[in-house]
Structure formats: structure tokens, C-alpha cells
C-alpha positions in Angstrom: 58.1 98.9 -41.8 54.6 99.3 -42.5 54.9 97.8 -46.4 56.8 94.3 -44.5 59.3 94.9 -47.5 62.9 94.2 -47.1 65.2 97.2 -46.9 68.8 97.5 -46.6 69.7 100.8 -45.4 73.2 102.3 -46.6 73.9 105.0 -44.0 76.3 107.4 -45.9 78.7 109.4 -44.1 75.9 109.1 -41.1 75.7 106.9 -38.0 72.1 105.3 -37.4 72.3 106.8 -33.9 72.3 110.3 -35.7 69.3 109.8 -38.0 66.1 112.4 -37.1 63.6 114.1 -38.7 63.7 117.7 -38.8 60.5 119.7 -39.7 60.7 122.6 -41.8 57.3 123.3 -41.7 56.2 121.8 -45.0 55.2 118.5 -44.2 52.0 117.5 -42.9 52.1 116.4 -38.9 51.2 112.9 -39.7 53.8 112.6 -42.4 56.4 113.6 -39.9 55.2 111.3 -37.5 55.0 108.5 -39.8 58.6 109.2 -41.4 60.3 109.9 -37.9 59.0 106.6 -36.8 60.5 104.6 -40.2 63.5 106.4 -39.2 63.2 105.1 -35.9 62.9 101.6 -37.3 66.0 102.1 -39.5 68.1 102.9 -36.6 68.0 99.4 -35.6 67.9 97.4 -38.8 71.1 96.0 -39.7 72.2 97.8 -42.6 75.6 99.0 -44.5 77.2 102.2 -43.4 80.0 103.8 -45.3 82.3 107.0 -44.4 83.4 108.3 -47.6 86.5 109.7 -45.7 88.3 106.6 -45.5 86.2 103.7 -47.6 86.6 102.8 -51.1 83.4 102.9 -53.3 83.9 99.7 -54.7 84.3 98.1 -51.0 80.4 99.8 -50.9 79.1 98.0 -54.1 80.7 94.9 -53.0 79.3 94.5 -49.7 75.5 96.2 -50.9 75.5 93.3 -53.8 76.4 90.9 -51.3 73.8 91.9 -49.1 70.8 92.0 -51.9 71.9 88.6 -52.8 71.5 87.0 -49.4 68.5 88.6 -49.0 67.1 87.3 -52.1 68.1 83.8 -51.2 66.4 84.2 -48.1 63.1 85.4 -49.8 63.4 82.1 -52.4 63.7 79.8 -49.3 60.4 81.2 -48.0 
């Protein structure tokens, strides 16, 4: 990611394989670019993906807490 910032995705009711940009024609060329790559990037950061279909929302909250919190350990350790 161009900022270096940590990010954990949450891929709702979407698989990270699925994720693309689709221009609508009111986005600037190099903003396309620039978010299709990010996107790119996303597909292959470890994140949380939940399918509202069959998941609980507290299951969701639990697991994204979890995650910030390891995350901010890691960050203090540095």
C-alpha cells in the first residue's frame, strides 16, 4: 500500500479472488489505475471475510477485534 499503513480488509459477502474495479466513466484514468492496483494488493493480504448467509455478526466483531489487537501488539513491539 502506498501509505505503508496497516489494513485489515473485511471482504463482505465477496471472495478476494472477485474484487475489480469497474469504470463507470467518472473517475479519472490514474485514479482507476491507482485504486485497481490497491485492489490488487488487497487480494492477497490476509484479511477477514464473512458471508452473511451463514455467519453470525458477532463471530465478525470477535474475530476483527482480535485481529486489530494483534496488530497493535505487533506495531508496540516495533
Amino acid at each position: 500500500m502506498e501509505s505503508k499503513k496497516r489494513v485489515i480488509p473485511i471482504f463482505y459477502d465477496v471472495k478476494p479472488s472477485e474484487l475489480v474495479v469497474k469504470d463507470n466513466g467518472t473517475c479519472p484514468v490514474k485514479e482507476l489505475r491507482r485504486f485497481s492496483a490497491a485492489l490488487e494488493e488487497a487480494k492477497f493480504t490476509v484479511g477477514l471475510t464473512f458471508d452473511s448467509s451463514n455467519r453470525d455478526w458477532s463471530v465478525l466483531l470477535k474475530d476483527a477485534s482480535e485481529a486489530v489487537i494483534m496488530n497493535l501488539l505487533e506495531v508496540e513491539e516495533q
